[in-house]
C-alpha positions as CSV (number, residue, x, y, z in Angstrom):
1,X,-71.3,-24.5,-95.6
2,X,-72.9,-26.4,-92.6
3,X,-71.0,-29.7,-91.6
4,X,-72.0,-33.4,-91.9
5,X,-70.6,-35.3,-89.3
6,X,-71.5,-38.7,-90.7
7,X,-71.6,-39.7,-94.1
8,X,-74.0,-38.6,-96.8
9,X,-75.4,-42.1,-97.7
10,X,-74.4,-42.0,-101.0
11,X,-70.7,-42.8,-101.9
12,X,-69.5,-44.3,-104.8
13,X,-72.7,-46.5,-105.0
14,X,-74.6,-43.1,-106.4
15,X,-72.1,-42.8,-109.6
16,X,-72.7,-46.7,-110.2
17,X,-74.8,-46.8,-113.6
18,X,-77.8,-48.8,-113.3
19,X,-79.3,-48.6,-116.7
20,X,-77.5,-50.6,-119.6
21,X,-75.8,-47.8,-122.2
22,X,-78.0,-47.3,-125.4
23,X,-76.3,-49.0,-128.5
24,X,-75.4,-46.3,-130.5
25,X,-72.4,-44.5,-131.1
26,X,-71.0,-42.2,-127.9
27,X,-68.9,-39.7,-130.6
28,X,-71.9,-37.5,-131.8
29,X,-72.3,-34.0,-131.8
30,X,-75.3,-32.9,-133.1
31,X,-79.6,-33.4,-132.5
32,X,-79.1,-35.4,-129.6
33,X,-81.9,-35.8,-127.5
34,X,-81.5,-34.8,-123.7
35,X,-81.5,-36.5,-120.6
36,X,-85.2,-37.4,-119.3
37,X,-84.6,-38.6,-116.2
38,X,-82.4,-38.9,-113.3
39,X,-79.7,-42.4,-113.8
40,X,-80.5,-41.9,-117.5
41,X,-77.2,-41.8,-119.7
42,X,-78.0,-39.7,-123.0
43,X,-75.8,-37.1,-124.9
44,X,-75.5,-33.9,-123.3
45,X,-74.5,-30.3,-124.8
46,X,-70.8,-29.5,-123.6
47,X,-71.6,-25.3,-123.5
48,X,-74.8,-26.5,-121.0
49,X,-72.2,-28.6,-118.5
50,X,-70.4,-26.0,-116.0
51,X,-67.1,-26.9,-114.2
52,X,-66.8,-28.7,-111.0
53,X,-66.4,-26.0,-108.3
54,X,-65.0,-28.6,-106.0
55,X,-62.4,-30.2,-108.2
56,X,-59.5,-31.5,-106.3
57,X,-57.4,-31.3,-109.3
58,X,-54.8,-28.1,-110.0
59,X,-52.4,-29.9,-112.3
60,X,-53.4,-31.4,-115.8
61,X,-50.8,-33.1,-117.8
62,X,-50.9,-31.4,-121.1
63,X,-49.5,-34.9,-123.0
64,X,-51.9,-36.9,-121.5
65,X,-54.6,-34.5,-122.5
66,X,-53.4,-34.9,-126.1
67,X,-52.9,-38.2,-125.9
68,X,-57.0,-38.2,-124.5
69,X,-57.9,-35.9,-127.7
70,X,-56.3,-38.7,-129.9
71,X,-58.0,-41.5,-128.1
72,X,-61.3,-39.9,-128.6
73,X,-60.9,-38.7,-131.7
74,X,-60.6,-42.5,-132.9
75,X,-63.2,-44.2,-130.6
76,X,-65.4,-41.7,-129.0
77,X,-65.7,-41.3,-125.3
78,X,-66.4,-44.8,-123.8
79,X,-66.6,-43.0,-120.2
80,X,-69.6,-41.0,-119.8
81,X,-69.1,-37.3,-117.5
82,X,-71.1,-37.7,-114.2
83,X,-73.6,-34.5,-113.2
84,X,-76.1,-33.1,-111.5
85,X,-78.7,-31.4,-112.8
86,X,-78.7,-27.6,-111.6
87,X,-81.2,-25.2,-111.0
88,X,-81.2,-23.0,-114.0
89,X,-81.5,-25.9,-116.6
90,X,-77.4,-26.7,-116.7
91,X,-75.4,-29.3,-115.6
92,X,-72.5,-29.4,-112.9
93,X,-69.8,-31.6,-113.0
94,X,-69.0,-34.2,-110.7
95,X,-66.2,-36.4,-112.6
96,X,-64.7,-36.0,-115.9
97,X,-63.1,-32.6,-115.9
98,X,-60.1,-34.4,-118.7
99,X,-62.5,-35.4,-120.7
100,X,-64.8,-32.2,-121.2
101,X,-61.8,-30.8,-121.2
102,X,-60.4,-32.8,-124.3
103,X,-63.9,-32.4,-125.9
104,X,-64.0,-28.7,-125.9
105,X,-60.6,-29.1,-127.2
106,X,-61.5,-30.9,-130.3
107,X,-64.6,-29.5,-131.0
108,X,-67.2,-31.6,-129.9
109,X,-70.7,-30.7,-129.2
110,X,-72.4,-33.1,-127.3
111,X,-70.9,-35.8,-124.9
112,X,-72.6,-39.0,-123.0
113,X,-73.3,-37.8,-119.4
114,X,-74.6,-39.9,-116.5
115,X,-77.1,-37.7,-114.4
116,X,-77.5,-38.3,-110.8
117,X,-79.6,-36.6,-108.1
118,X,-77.4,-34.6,-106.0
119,X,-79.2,-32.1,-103.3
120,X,-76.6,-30.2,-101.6
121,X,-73.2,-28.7,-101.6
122,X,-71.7,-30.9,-99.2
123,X,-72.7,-34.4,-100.7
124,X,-71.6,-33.2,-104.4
125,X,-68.7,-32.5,-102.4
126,X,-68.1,-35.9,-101.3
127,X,-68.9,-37.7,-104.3
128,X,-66.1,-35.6,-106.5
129,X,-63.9,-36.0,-104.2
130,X,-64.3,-39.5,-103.9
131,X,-64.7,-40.1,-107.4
132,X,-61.9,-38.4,-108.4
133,X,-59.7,-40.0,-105.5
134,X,-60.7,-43.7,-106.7
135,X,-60.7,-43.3,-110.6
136,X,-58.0,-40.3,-111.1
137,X,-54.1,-40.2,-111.1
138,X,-53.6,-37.0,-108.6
139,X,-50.2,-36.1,-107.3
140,X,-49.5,-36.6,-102.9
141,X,-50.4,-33.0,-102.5
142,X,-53.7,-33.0,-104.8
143,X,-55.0,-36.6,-102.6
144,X,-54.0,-34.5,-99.2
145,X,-56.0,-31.7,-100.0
146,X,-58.7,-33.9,-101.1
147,X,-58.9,-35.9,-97.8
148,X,-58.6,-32.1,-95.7
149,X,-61.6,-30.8,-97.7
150,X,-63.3,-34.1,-96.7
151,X,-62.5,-33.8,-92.9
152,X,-62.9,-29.5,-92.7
153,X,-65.9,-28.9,-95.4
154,X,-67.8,-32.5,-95.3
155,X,-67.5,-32.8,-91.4
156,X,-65.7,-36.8,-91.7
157,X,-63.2,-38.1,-89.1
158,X,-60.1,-39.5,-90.7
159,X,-61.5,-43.0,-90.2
160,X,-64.5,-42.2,-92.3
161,X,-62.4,-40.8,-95.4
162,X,-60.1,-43.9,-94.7
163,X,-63.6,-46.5,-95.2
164,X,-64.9,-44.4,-98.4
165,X,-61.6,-44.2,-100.4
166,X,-60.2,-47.8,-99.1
167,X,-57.3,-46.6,-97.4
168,X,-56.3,-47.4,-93.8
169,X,-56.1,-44.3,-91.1
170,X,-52.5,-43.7,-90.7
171,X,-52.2,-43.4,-94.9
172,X,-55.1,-40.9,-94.6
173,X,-53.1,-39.5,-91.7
174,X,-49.7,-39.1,-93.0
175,X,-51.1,-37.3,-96.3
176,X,-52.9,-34.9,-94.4
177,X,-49.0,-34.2,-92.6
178,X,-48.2,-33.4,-96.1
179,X,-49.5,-29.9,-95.8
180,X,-47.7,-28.7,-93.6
181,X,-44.7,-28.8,-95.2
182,X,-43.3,-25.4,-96.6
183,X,-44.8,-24.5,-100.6
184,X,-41.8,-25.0,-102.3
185,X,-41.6,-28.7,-101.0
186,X,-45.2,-28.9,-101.8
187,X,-44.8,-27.7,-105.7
188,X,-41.9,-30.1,-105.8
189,X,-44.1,-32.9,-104.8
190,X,-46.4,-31.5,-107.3
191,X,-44.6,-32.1,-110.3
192,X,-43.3,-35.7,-109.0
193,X,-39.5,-33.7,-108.0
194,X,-40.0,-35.3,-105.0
195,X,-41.4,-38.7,-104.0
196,X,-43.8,-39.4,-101.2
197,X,-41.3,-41.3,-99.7
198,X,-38.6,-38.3,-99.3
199,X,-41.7,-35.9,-97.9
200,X,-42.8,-38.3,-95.0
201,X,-39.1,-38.0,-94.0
202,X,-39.3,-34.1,-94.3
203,X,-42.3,-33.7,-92.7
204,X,-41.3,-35.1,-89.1
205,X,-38.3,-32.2,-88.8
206,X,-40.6,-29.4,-86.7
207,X,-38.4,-27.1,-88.2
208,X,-38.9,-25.0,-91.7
209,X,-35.7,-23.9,-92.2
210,X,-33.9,-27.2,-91.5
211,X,-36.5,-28.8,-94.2
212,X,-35.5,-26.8,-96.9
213,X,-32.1,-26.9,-96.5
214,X,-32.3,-31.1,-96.5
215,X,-34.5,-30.4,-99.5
216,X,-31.8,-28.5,-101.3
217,X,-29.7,-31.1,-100.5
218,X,-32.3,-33.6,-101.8
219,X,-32.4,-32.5,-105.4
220,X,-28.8,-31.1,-105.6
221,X,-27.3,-34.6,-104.7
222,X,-30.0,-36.7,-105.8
223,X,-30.5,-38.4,-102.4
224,X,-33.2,-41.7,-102.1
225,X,-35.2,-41.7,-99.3
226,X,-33.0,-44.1,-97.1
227,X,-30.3,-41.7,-97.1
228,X,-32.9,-38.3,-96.2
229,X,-34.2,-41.3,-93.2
230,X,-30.8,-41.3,-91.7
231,X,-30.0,-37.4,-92.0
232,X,-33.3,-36.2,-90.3
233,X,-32.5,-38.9,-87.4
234,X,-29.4,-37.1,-87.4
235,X,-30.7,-33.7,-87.1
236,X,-33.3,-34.9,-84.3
237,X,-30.3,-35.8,-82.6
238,X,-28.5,-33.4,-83.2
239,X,-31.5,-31.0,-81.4
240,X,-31.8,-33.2,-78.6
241,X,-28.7,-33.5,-77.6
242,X,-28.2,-29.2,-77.4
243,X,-31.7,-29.2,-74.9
244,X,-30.5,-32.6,-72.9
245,X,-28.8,-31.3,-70.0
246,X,-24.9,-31.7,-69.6
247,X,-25.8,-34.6,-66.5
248,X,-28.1,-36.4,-68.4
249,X,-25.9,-37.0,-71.5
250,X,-23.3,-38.6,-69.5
251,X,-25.9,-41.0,-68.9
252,X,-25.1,-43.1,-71.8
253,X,-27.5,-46.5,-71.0
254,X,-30.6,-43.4,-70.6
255,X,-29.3,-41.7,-73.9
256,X,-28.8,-44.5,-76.0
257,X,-32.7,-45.7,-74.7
258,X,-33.9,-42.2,-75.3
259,X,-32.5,-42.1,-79.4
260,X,-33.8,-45.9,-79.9
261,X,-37.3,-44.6,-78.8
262,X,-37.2,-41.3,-81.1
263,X,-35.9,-43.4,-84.1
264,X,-39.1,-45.5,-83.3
265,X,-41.8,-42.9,-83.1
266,X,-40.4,-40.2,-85.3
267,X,-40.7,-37.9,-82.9
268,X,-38.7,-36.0,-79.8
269,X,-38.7,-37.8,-76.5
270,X,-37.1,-36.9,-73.2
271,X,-36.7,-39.3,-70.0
272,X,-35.7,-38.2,-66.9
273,X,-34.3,-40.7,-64.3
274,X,-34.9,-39.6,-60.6
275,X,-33.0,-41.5,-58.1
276,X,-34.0,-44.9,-56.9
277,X,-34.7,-45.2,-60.9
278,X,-37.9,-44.1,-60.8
279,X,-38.7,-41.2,-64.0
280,X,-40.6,-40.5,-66.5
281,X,-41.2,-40.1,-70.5
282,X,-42.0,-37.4,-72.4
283,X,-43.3,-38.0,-75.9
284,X,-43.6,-34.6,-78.0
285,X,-46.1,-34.3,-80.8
286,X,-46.9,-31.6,-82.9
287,X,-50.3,-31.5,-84.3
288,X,-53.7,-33.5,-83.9
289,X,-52.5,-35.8,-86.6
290,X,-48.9,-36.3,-85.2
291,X,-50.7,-37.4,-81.9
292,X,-53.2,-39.6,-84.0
293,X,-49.7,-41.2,-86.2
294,X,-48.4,-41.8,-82.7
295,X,-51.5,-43.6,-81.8
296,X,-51.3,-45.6,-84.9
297,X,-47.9,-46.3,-84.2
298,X,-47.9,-47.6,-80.5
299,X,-51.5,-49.5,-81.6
300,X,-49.2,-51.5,-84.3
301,X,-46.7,-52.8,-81.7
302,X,-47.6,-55.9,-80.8
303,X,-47.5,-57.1,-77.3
């Protein structure tokens, strides 16, 4: 899949209806007529409309997809599917996976679909993607992987997923950190064990092994997110101070400066005090996005 470095024009403008609905009832499942033309809402068949191949979502609530089944079994589907039309006379899916979902479910035939003129890979990318980030309830791990397959398989910089979904940079930026923490945090995150809170903590120790043990520690004593904040500044100090020479700890004004700084920025820093009080300041990152948080940090800080 070739890359778009800018964006594909469309956004959420595209899956805007722009004809009225027709006035008849959306629950009907069989003779309905097809779709004529592009932006026309009509009934399609549910066997003729294929799964989204890019859909961001792994987990689906089984009560809520009950609860769905109910809700349409009493008043129909009052949100049509979005599609395109394919090549061999089906329909792919661009939002609305729940509700086909529900539909096969109870038996439906037909379902109101909104058809929209979608070219390529990449922009039906972008559009499910974004549709699903603005209209569906996905999990921290489900959004992060949504905003990496916009940066890695649309071609957008963080600030251009940031503009589309109507998020500033550093939130883009610090649930694209998400990822690298280990799987099991990640499942945990998943299934709302963890919050988003207690993984931003996590995610700023460098170290796998350290992370999991604070995570054990998480859900065995039920920890809140201001008590996982002070234990990983206590582990990043902990690590500093075994690499900080014996003559620079006794330096206690330069210490104390040093662990204000690395509370600040989340991050290691080292300074190193020549004589005549001249030195230097070394601020580790990790990663293109740690260096862009740190960016977005120091930017913040006003003068």
């Amino acid at each position: 899949m070739s890359k778009v470095k800018h964006g594909l024009g469309k956004g959420l403008s595209a899956l805007i209806r722009t004809s009225p609905m027709p006035e008849r009832p959306l629950l009907r499942e069989e003779n309905a007529p097809e779709v004529k033309r592009d932006g026309h809402i009509d009934h399609l068949e549910v066997s003729r409309i294929r799964p989204n191949p890019f859909q961001p979502r792994a987990d689906f609530d089984q009560q809520a997809l009950d609860e769905l089944k109910a809700s349409i079994r009493q008043k129909g589907i009052i949100q049509p599917v979005t599609v395109r039309r394919g090549r061999d006379g089906a329909y792919e899916l661009i939002s609305g996976e729940r509700r086909i979902r529900a539909a096969n479910e109870i038996g439906l035939k037909t379902i109101p679909a909104y058809v929209i003129d979608i070219k390529t890979d990449e922009e039906m990318l972008e559009l499910a993607l974004i549709e699903n980030l603005q209209r569906e309830h996905l999990n921290p791990i489900e959004i992060a992987i949504s905003y990496q397959r916009l940066t890695h398989d649309v071609g957008l910089s963080a600030e251009d997923v940031a503009q589309k979904v109507s998020k500033d940079r550093t939130t883009v930026v610090n649930f694209l950190r998400l990822l690298k923490l280990p799987e099991r945090i990640q499942l945990a995150l998943r299934k709302s064990e963890l919050t988003m809170g207690h993984a931003r903590a996590l995610v700023s120790i460098t170290d796998e092994h350290a992370q999991l043990r604070l995570f054990d520690r998480i859900v065995k004593k039920g920890l809140n997110v201001r008590q996982v904040e002070k234990l990983v500044r206590d582990v990043a100090n902990k690590t500093d101070r075994k690499t900080i020479p014996s003559s620079r700890r006794r330096d206690s004004a330069v210490g104390s400066i040093e662990e204000r700084i690395q509370q600040i920025l989340g991050t290691r820093v080292r300074i190193n005090v020549q004589d005549g009080g001249k030195g230097e300041m070394t601020v580790e990152f990790y990663s293109s996005d740690d260096l862009e948080r740190l960016f977005d940090l120091l930017l913040s800080i006003k003068p």
